[in-house]
C-alpha positions as CSV (number, residue, x, y, z in Angstrom):
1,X,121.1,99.6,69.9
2,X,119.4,103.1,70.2
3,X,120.2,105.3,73.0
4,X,117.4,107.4,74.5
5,X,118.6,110.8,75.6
6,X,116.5,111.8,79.0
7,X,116.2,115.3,79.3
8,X,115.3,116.7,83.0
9,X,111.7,118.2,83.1
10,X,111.0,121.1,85.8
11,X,108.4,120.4,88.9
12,X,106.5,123.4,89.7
13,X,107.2,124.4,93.2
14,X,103.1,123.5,93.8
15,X,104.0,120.0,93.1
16,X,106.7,119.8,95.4
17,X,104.2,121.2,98.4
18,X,101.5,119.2,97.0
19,X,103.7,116.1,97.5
20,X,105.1,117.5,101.1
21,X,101.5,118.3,102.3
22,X,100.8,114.6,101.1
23,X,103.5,113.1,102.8
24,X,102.2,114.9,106.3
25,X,99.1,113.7,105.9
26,X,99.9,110.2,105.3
27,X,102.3,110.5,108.2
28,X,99.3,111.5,110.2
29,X,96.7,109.8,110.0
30,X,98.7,106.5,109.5
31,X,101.6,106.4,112.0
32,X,101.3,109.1,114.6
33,X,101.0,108.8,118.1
34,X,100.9,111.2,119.8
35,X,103.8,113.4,117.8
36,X,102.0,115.8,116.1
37,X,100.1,117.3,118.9
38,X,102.8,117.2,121.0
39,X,104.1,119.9,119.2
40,X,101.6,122.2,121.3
41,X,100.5,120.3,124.0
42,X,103.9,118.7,125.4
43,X,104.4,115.9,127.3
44,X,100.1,115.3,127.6
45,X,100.0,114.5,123.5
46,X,101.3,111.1,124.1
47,X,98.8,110.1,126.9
48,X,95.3,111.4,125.2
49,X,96.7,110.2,121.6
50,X,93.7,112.0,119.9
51,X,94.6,111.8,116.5
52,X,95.6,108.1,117.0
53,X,92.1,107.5,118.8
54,X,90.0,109.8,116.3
55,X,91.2,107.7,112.7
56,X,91.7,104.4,114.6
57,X,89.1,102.5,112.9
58,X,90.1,104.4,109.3
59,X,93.5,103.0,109.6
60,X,92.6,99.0,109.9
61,X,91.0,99.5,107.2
62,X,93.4,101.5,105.1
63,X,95.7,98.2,106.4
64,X,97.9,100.1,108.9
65,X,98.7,98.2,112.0
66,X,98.6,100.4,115.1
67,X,98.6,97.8,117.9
């Protein structure tokens, strides 16, 4: 039996954003509600839910439940 020696390869720090900035945006338009906004808003984020009520229709039919 042959052993396969795995060498590590390097990720360019752009990846490693790319991936981040990737991960935020799936975060956003697929699960928040209210979280991202409240960042600057406060407490009034969770009530008006605009990013929630500006990709609703996106998200059924990317198959995210949100109700």
């Amino acid at each position: 039996m042959r052993q396969l020696a795995v060498t590590p390869v390097a990720v360019s720090p752009r990846v490693w954003l790319l991936l981040l900035l990737g991960l935020f945006g799936l975060f956003v338009l697929g699960f928040d509600q209210g979280q991202t906004l409240a960042l600057f808003q406060g407490e009034h984020a969770f009530d008006v839910n605009l990013i929630h009520e500006l990709v609703h229709d996106m998200r059924h039919a990317a198959g995210f439940p949100c109700h």
